[in-house]
C-alpha positions in Angstrom: 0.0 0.0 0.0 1.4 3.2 -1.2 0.9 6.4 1.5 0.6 10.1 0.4 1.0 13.2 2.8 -2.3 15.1 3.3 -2.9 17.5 0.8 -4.4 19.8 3.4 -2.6 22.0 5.9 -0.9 20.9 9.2 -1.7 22.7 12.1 1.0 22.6 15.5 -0.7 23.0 18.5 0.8 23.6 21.9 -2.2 24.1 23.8 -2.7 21.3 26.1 -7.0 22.1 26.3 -7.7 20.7 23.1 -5.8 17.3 24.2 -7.4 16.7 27.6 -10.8 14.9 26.0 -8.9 12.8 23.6 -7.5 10.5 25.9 -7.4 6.3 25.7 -9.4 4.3 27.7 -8.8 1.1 30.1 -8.8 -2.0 28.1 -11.5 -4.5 29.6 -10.6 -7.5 27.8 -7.7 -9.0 26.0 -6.8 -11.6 23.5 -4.2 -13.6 25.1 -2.3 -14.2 21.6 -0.4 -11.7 19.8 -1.1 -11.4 16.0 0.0 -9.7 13.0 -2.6 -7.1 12.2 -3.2 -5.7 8.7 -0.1 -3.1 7.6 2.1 -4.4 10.9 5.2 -5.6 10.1 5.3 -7.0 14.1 3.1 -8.8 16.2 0.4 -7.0 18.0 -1.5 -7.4 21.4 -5.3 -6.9 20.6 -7.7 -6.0 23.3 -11.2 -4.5 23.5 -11.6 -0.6 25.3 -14.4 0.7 27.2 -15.7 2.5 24.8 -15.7 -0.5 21.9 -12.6 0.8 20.1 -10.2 -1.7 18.9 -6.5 -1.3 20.8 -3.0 -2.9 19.3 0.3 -2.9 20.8 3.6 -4.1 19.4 4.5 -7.4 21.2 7.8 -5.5 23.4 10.0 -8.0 22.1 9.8 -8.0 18.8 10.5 -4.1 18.5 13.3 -5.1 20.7 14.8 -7.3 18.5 14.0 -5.2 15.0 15.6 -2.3 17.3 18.8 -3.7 18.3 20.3 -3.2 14.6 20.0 0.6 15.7 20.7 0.9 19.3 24.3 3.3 18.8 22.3 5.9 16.5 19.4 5.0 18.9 21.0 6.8 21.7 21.0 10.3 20.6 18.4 10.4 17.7 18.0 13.3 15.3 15.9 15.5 18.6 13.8 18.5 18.6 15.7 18.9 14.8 12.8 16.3 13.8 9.9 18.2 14.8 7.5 18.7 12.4 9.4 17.2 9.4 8.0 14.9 7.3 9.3 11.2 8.1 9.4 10.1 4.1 11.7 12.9 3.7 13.8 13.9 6.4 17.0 12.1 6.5 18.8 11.1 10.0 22.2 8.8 9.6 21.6 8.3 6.1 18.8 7.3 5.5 14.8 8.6 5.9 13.3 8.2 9.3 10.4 6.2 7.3 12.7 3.7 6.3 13.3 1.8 9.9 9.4 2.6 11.2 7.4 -0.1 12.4 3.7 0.6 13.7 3.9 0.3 17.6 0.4 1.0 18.6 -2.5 1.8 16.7 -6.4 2.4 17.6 -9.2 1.3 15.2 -13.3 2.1 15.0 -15.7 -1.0 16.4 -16.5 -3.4 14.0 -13.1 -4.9 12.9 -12.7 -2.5 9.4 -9.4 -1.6 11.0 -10.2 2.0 10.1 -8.6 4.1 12.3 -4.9 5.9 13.6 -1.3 3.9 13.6 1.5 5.7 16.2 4.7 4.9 13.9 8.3 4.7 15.8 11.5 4.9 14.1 14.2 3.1 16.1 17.0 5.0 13.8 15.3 9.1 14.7 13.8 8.2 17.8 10.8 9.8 16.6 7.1 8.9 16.5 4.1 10.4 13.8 0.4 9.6 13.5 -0.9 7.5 10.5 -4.4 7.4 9.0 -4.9 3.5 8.4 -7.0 2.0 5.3 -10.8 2.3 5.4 -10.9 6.1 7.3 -14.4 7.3 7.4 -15.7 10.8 6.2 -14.8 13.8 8.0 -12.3 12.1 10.3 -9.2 13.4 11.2 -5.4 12.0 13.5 -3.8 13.6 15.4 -0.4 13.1 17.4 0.6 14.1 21.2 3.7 14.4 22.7 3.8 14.3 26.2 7.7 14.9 28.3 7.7 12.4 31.7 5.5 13.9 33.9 2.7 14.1 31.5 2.8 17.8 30.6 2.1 18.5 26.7 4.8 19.2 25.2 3.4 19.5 21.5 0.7 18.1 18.9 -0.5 18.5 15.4 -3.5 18.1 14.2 -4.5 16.4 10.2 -8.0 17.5 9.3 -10.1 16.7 6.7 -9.8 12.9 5.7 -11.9 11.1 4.0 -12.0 7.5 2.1 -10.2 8.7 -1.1 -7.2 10.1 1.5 -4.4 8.2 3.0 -2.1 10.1 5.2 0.6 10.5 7.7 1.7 13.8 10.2 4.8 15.3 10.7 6.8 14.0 13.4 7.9 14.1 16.8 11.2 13.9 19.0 10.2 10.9 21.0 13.4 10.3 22.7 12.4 10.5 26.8 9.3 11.8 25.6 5.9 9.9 25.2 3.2 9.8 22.0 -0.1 8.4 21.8 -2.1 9.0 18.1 -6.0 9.4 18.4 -8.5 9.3 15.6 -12.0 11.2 15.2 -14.4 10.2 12.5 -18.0 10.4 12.2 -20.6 7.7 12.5 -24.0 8.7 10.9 -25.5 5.7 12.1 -25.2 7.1 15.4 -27.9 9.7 16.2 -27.5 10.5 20.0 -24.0 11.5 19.6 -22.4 11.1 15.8 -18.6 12.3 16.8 -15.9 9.8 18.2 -12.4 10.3 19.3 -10.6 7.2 20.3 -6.4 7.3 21.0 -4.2 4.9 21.9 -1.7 4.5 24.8 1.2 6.1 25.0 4.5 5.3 23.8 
């Protein structure tokens, strides 16, 4: 599957406000088998949230193992230099920080169409980005959040806009001691008490 960068505008937000509703919810149940999901190049953890949305998260090992290759340039990583550059672009140690990325948690709408918001990590930049996955609905939109340690916003950018004809990624992040979590909201029309959804995934 071939990805494009949204055709729309970008918009950095530093205003923490906007971020406090879109927040991921407890999982209350769990497969107990990790699986390889649809665009994941790694096994995943599945579970169910509260709120019917669909949570995956790269089986720790794996990444581990796909990671060690770039644990030297994985120490320093390309830092605040990568915010807001575009991953399929932006070059760190010779090559694009695109190139090494691997999906490490991603959020999808109920019903198992896996349409819905990948976080993407790459080991080499130490740097994470939001990713709109197949099968988006109308008048969604991703987003990405950067949090530092003790949970304080530190930035986030905002993709509006989407639609089933789009496929898109954000710019990206310095995730090095920082933490991201991607969110996704779309509209359900068959939904007439409340139409709009957000739904993120943990942090990472």
């Amino acid at each position: 599957m071939s990805y494009q960068k949204f055709r729309g505008w970008v918009r950095a937000l530093t205003v923490a406000a906007t971020a406090a509703t879109m927040v991921g919810v407890a999982p209350v149940s769990a497969h107990a088998e990790t699986t390889l999901l649809p665009g994941w190049d790694l096994p995943a953890t599945v579970s169910t949230q509260a709120d019917g949305s669909i949570l995956a998260e790269v089986d720790p090992a794996a990444l581990a193992a796909k990671s060690t290759t770039f644990t030297t340039l994985a120490t320093t990583g390309c830092g605040s230099t990568c915010d807001g550059k575009d991953p399929n672009n932006y070059k760190y140690a010779g090559a694009t920080c695109a190139a090494d990325a691997t999906t490490v948690r991603a959020v999808y709408e109920p019903g198992g169409t896996y349409a819905g918001v990948e976080l993407r990590y790459s080991p080499r930049c130490r740097t994470a980005w939001a990713r709109w996955s197949n099968n988006a609905q109308l008048l969604s939109s991703i987003s990405l959040y950067n949090y530092t340690s003790s949970g304080t916003e530190r930035l986030h950018y905002i993709l509006d806009g989407l639609d089933r004809a789009s496929q898109a990624w954000g710019p990206m992040v310095n995730d090095a001691g920082y933490l991201s979590k991607a969110c996704y909201f779309y509209y359900d029309g068959g939904s007439t008490a409340n139409p709009y959804y957000t739904i993120c995934t943990t942090k990472y």
